[in-house]
Backbone and ligand atoms as CSV (ligand in chain L), in Angstrom:
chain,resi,resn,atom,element,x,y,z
A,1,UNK,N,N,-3.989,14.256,-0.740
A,1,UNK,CA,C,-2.549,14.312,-0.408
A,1,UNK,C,C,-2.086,12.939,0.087
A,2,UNK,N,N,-0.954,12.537,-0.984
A,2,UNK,CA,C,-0.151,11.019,0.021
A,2,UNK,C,C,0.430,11.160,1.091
A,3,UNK,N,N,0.165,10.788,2.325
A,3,UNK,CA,C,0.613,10.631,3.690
A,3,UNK,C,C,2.389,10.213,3.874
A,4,UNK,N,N,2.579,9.350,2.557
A,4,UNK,CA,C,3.613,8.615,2.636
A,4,UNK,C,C,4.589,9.554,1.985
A,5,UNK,N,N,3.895,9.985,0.513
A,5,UNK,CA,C,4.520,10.996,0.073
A,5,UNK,C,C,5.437,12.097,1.104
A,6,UNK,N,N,4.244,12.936,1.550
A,6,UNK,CA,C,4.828,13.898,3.137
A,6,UNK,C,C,5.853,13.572,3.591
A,7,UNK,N,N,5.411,12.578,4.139
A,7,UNK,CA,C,6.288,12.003,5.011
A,7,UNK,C,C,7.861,11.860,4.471
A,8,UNK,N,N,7.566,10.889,3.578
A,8,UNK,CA,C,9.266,10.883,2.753
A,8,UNK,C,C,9.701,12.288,2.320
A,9,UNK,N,N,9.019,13.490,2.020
A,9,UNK,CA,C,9.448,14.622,1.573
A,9,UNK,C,C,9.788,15.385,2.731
A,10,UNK,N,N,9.185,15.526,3.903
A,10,UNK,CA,C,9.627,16.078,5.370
A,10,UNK,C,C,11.387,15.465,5.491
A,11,UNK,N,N,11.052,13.604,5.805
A,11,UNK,CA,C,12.339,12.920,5.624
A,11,UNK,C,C,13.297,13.911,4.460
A,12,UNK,N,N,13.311,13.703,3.492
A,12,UNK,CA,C,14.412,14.211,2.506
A,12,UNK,C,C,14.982,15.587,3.382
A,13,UNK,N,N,13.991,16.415,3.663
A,13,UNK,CA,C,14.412,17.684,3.587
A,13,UNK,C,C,15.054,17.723,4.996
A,14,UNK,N,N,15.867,16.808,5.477
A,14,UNK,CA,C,16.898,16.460,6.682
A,14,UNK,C,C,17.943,16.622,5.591
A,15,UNK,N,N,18.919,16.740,5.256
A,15,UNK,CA,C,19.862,16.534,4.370
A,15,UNK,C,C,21.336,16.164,5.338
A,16,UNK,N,N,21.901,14.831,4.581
A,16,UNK,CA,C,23.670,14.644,5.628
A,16,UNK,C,C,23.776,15.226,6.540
A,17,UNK,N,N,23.920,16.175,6.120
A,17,UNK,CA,C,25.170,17.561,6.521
A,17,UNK,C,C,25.208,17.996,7.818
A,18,UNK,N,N,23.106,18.349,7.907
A,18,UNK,CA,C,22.755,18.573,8.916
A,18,UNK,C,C,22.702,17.872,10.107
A,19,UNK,N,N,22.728,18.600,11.191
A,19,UNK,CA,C,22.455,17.116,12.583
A,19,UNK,C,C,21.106,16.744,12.362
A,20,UNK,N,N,21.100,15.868,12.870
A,20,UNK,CA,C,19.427,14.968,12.905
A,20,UNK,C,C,18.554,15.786,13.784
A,21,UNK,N,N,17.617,14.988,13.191
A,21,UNK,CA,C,16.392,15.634,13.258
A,21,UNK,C,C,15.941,15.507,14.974
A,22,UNK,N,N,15.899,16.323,15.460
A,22,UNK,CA,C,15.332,16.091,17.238
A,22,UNK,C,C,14.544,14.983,17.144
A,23,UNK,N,N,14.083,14.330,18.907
A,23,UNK,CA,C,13.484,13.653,18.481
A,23,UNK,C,C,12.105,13.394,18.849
A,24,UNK,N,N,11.610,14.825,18.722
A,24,UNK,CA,C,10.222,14.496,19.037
A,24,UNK,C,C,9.892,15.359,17.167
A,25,UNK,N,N,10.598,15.401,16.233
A,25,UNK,CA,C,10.179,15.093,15.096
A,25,UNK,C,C,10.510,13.669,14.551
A,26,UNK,N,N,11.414,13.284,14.653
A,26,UNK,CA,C,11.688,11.357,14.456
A,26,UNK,C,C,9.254,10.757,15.435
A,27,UNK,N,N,9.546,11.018,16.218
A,27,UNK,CA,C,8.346,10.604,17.066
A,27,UNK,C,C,7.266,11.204,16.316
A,28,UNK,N,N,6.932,12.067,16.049
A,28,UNK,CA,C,6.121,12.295,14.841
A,28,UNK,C,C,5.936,12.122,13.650
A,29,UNK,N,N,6.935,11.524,13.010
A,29,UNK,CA,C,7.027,11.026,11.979
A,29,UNK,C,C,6.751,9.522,12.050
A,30,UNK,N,N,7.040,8.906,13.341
A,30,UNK,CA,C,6.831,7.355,13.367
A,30,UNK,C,C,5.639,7.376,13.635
A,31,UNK,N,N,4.681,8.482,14.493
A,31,UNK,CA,C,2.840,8.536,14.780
A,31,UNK,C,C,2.305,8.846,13.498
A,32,UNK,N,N,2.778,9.584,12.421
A,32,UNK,CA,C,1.971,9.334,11.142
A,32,UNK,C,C,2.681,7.901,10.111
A,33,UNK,N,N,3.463,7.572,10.350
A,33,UNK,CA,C,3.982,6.379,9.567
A,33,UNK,C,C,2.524,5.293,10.113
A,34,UNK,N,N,2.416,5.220,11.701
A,34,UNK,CA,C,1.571,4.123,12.383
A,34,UNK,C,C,0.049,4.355,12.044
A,35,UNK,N,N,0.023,5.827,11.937
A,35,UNK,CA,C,-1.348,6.197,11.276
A,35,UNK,C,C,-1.606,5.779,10.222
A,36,UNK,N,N,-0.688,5.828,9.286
A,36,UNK,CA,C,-1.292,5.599,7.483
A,36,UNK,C,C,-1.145,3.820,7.448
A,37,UNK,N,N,-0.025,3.407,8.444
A,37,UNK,CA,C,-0.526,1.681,8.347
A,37,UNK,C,C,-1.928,0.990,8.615
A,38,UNK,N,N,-2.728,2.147,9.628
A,38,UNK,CA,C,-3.703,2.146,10.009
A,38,UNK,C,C,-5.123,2.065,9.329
A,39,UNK,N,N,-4.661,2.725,7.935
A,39,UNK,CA,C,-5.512,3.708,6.944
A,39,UNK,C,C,-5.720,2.320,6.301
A,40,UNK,N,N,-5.531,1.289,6.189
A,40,UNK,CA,C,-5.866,0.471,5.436
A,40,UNK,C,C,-5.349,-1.206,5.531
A,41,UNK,N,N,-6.258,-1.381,6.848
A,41,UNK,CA,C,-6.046,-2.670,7.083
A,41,UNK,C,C,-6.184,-4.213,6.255
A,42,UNK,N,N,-5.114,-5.393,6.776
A,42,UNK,CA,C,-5.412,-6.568,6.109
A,42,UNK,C,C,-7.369,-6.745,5.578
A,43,UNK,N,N,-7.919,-6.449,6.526
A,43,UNK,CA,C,-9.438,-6.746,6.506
A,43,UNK,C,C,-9.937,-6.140,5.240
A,44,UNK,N,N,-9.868,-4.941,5.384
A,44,UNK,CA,C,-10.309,-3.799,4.610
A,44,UNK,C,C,-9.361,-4.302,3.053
A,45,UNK,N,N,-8.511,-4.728,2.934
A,45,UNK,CA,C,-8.013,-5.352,1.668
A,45,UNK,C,C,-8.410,-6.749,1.286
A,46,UNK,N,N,-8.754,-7.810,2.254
A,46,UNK,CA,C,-9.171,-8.582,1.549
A,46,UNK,C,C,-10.849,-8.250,1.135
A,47,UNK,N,N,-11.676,-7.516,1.909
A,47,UNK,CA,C,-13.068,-6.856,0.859
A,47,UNK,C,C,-13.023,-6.595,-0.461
A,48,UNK,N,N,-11.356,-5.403,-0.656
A,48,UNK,CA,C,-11.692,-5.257,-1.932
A,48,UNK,C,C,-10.662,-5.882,-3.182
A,49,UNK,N,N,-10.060,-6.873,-2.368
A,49,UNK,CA,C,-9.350,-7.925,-3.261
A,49,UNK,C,C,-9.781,-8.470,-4.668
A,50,UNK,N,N,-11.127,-8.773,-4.322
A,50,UNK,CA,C,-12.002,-9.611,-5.643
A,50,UNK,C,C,-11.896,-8.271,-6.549
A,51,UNK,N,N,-12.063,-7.037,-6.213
A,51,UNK,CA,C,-12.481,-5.892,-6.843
A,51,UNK,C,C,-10.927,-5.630,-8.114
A,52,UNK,N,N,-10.244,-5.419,-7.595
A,52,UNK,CA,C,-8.659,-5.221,-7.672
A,52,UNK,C,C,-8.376,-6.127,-8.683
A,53,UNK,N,N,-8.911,-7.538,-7.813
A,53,UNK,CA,C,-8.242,-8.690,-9.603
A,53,UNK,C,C,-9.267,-8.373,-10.071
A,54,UNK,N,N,-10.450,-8.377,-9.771
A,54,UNK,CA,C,-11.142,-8.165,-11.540
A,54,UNK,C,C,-10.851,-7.326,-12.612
A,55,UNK,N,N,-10.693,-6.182,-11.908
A,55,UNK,CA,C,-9.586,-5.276,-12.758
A,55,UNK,C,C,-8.613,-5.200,-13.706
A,56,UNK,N,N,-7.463,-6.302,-12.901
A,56,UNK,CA,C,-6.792,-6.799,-12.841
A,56,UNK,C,C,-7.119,-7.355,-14.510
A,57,UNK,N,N,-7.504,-8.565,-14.008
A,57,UNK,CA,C,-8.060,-9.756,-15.332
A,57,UNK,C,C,-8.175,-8.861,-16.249
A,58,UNK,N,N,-9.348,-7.927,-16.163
A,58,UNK,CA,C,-9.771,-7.664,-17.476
A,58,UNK,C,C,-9.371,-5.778,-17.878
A,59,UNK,N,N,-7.972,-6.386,-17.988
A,59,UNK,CA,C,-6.788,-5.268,-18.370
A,59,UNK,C,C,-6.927,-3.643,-18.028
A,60,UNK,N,N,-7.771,-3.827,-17.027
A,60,UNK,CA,C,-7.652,-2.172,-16.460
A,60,UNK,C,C,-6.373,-2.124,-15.539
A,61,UNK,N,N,-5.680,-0.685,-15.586
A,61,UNK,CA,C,-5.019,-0.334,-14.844
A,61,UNK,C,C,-5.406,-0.353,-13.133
A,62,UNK,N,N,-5.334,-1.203,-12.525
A,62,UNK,CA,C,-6.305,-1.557,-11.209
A,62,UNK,C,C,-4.745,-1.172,-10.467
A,63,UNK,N,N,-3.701,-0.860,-10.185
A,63,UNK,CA,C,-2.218,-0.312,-9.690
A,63,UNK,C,C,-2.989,1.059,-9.749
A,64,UNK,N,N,-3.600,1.667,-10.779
A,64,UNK,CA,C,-3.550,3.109,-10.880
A,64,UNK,C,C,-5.095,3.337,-10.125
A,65,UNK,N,N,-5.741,2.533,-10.624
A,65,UNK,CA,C,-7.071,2.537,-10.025
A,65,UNK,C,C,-7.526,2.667,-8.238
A,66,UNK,N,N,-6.452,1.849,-8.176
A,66,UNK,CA,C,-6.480,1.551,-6.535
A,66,UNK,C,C,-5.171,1.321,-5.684
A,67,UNK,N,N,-4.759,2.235,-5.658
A,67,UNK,CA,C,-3.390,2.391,-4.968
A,67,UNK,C,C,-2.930,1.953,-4.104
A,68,UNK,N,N,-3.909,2.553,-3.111
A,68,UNK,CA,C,-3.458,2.005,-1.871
A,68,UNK,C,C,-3.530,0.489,-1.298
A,69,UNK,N,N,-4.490,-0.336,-2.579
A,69,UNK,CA,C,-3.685,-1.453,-2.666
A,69,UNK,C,C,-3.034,-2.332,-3.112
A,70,UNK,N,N,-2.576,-1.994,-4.072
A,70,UNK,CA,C,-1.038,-2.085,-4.949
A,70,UNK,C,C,-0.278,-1.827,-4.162
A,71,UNK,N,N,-0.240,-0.821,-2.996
A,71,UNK,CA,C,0.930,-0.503,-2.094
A,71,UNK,C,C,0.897,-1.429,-0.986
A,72,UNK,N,N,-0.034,-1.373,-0.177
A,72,UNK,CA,C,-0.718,-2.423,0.650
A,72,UNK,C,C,0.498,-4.256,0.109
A,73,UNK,N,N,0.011,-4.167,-1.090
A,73,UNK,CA,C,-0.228,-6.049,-1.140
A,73,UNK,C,C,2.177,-5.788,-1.671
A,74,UNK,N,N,2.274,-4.444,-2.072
A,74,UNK,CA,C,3.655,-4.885,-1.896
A,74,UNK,C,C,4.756,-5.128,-0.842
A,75,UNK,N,N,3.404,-4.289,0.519
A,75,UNK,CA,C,3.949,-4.228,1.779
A,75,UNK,C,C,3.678,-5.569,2.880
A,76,UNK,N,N,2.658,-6.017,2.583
A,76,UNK,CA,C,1.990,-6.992,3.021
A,76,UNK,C,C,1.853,-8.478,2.480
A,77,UNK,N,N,3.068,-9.527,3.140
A,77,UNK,CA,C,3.279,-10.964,2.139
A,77,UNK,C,C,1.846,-11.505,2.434
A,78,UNK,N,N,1.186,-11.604,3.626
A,78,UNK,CA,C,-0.252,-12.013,3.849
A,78,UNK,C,C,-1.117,-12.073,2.825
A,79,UNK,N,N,-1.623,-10.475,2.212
A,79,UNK,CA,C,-2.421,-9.834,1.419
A,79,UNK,C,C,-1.939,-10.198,0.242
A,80,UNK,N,N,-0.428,-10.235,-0.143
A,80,UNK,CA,C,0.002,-10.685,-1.736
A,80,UNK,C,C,-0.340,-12.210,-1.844
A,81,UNK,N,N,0.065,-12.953,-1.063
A,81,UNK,CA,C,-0.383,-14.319,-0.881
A,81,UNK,C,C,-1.811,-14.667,-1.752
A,82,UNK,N,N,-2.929,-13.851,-0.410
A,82,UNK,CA,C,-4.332,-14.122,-1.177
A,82,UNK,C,C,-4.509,-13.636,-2.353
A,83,UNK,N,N,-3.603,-12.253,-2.947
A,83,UNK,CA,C,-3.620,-12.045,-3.873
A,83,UNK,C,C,-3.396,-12.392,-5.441
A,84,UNK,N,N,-2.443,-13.467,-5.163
A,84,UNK,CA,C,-2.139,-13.918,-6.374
A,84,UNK,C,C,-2.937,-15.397,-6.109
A,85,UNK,N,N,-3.432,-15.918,-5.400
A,85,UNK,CA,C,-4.042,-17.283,-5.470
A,85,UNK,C,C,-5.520,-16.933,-6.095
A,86,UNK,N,N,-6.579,-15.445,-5.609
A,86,UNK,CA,C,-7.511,-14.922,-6.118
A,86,UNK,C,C,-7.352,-14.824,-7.625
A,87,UNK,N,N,-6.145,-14.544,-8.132
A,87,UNK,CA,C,-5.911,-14.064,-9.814
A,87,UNK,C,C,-5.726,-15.163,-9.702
A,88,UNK,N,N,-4.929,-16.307,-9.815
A,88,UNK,CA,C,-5.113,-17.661,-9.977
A,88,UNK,C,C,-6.677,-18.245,-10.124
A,89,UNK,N,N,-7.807,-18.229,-9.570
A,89,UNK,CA,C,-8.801,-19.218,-8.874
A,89,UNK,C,C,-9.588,-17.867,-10.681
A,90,UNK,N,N,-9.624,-16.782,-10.582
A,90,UNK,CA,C,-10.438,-15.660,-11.249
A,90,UNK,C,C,-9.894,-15.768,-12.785
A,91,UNK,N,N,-8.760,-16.177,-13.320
A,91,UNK,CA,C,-8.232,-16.488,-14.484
A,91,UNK,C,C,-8.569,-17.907,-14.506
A,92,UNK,N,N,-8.333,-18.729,-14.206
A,92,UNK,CA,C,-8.664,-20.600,-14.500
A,92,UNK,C,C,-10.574,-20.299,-14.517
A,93,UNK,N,N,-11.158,-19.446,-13.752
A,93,UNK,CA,C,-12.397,-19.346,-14.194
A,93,UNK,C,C,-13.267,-18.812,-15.796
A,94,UNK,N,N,-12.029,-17.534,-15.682
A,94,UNK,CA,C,-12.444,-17.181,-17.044
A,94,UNK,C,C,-12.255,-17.596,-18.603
A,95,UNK,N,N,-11.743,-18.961,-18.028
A,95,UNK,CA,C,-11.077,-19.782,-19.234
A,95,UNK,C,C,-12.174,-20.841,-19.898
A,96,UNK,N,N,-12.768,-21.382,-18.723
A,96,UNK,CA,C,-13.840,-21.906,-19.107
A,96,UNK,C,C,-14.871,-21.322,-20.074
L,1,ZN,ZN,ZN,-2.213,-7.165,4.577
């Protein structure tokens, strides 16, 4: 189950109309938002960075493969950073 998914689907099902949501559901919703940022730290993405571009390079679906960091590196300028300099350094290699 996506965490984020939930989450945005709990969110939706507030609709206009209604008054807002109390706020010790707002507060629960921000303790699993802080949780799933949790679920997959800078660290823990640059390990499997090399993994991701290799993928990457050699035309696997590595977005579908590995999600959470495709989501990660769109959330994170840090992680996209190393990310595209790794596909940089991993393509000029495979050229040789
Ligand atoms: Zn990061």
């Amino acid at each position: 189950m996506n965490l984020r998914e939930l989450i945005q689907r709990i969110k939706n099902s507030f609709s206009p109309q209604e008054q807002l949501p109390n706020e010790a559901v707002l507060g629960f919703l921000r303790l699993l938002e802080e949780t799933q940022d949790e679920e997959m730290s800078c660290d823990e993405i640059y390990e499997k960075l090399d993994e991701y571009v290799e993928q990457e390079v050699n035309k696997k679906d590595a977005a579908r493969l590995m999600p959470l960091i495709r989501e990660h590196l769109d959330l994170c300028p840090d992680c996209c950073e190393e990310y595209e300099v790794l596909l940089d350094v991993i393509e000029k290699t495979d050229e040789k």
